[in-house]
C-alpha positions as CSV (number, residue, x, y, z in Angstrom):
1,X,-7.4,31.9,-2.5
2,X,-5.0,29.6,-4.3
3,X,-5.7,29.4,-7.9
4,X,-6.5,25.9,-9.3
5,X,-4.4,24.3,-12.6
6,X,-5.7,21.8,-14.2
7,X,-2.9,18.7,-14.2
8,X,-4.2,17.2,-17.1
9,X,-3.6,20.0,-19.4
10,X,0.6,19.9,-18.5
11,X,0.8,15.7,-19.7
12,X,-0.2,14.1,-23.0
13,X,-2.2,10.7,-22.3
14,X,-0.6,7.9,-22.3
15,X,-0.4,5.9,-25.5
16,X,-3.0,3.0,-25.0
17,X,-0.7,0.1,-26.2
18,X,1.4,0.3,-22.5
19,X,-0.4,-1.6,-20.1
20,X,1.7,-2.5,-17.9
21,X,2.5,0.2,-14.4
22,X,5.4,0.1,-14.7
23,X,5.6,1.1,-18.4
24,X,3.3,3.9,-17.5
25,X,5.4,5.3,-15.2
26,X,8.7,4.2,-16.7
27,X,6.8,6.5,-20.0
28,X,5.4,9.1,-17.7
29,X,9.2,9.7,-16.0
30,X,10.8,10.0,-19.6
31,X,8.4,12.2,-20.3
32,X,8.5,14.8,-17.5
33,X,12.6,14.8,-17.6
34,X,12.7,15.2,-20.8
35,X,15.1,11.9,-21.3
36,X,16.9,9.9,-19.0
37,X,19.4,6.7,-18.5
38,X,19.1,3.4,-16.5
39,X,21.1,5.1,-13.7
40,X,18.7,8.0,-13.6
41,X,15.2,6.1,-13.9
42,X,16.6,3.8,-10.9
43,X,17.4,6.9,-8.5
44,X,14.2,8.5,-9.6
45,X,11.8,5.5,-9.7
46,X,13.7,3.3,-7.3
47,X,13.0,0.3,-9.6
48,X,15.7,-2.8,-10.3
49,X,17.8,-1.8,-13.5
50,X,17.1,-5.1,-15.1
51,X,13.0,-4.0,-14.7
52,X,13.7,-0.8,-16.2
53,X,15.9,-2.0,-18.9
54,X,12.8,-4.9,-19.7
55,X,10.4,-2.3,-19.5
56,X,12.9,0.1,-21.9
57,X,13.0,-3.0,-24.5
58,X,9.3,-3.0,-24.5
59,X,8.9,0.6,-25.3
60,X,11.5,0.9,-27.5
61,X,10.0,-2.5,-29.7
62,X,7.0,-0.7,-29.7
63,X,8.6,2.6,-31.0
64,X,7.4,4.7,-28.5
65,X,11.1,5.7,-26.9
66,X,14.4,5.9,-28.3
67,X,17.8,5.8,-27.4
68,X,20.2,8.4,-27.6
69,X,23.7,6.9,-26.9
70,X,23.1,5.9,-22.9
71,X,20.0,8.0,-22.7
72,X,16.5,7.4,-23.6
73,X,14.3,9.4,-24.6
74,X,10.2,9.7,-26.3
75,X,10.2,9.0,-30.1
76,X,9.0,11.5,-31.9
């Protein structure tokens, strides 16, 4: 018998001020790689670059990521 894991218990909730989707997942995928850049949230997301980078801006206003020279990553 497979042995069940609860998935909540491996992510932090999500900070209530994002509302939007696509900041939810654009938060979710920073925080499961650790950090990432444009490049690497379009491959991995398949979004438009100029959605991510909106959506980056909006974070980052709100300080809830941070950039580290072309990557970004969650603020501590």
């Amino acid at each position: 018998m497979l042995e069940q894991t609860d998935p909540i218990d491996r992510i932090s909730p999500l900070p209530a001020e994002i509302g939007s989707p696509q900041g939810k997942l654009v938060y979710l995928a920073l925080e499961t790689s650790g950090g990432a850049t444009v490049a690497d949230l379009h491959r991995t997301l398949n979004m438009r670059k100029l959605s991510i980078l909106s959506v980056l801006a909006s974070l980052s206003g709100r300080g809830l990521i941070e950039q580290t020279d072309a990557e970004y990553v969650l603020a501590n």
